[in-house]
C-alpha positions as CSV (number, residue, x, y, z in Angstrom):
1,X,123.7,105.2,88.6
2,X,123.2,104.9,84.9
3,X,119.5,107.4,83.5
4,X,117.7,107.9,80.9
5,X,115.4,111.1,79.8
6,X,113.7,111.7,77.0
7,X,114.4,115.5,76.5
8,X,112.0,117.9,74.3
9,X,113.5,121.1,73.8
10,X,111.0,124.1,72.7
11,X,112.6,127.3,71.1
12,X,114.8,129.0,68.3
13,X,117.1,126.1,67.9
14,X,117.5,125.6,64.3
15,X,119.2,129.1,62.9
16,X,121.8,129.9,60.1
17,X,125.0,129.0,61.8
18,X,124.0,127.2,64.4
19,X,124.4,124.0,64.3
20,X,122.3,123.0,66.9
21,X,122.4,118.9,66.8
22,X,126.5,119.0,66.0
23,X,126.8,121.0,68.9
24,X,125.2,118.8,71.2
25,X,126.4,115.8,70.3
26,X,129.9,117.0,71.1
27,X,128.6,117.7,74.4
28,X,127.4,114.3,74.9
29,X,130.5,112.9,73.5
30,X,132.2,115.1,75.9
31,X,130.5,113.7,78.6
32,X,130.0,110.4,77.6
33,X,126.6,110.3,77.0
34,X,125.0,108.2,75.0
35,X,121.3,108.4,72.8
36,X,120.3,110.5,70.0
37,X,119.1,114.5,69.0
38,X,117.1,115.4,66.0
39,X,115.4,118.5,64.9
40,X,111.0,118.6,65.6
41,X,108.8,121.5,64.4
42,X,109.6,124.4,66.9
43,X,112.8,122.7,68.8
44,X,114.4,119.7,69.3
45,X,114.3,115.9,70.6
46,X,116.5,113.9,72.3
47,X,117.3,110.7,74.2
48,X,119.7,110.9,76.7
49,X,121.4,107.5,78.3
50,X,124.1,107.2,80.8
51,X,125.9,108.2,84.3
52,X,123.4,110.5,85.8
53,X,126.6,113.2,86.5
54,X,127.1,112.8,83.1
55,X,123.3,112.9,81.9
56,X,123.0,116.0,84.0
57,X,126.2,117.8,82.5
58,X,124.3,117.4,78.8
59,X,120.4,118.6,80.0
60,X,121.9,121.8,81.6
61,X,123.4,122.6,78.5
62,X,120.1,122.2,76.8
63,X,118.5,124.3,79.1
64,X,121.4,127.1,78.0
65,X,121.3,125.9,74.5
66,X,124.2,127.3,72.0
67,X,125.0,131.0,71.5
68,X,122.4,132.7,69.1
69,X,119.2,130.0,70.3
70,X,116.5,130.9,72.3
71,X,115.6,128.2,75.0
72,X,111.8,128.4,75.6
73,X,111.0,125.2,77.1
74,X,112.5,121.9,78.1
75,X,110.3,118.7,78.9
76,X,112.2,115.8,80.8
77,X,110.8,112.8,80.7
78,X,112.8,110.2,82.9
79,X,112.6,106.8,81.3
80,X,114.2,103.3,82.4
81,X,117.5,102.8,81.5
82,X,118.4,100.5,78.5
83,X,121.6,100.8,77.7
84,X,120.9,100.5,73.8
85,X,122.7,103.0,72.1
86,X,126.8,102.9,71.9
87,X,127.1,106.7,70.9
88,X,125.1,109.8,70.0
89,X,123.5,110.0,67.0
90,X,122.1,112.7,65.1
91,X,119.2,112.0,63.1
């Protein structure tokens, strides 16, 4: 079954050498997920889209986040599926 969420993640995500967004876009590409991440004041945004396996692989790594970032929060919103994006963006 194909998801969406609408992910807000809430910590130390944007640091010197860490590039946060890169990082999980190669996830998602990994996983072949679909949707967008972009830096927000105090964390990050995203829009997940695809398999829920898949989906699932991608929020656990947000919940972990990259070495040197501290993970405070993370807000899922599920949303209804569109099927509009055709890879992962960063903006």
């Amino acid at each position: 079954m194909r998801i969406r969420l609408h992910v807000i993640i809430k910590g130390e995500l944007d640091l010197p050498g860490v590039p946060y967004r890169r990082i999980m876009r190669e996830v998602a590409q990994r996983n072949n997920v679909n949707g967008w991440v972009r830096l927000i004041p105090g964390g990050a945004e995203a829009v997940l889209e695809g398999e829920e396996r898949d989906v699932d692989a991608v929020l656990r790594w947000a919940y972990a986040g990259p070495q040197g970032t501290k993970v405070r929060e993370v807000i899922v919103q599920r949303e209804q599926y569109r099927g509009e994006f055709k890879d992962f963006a960063i903006l």
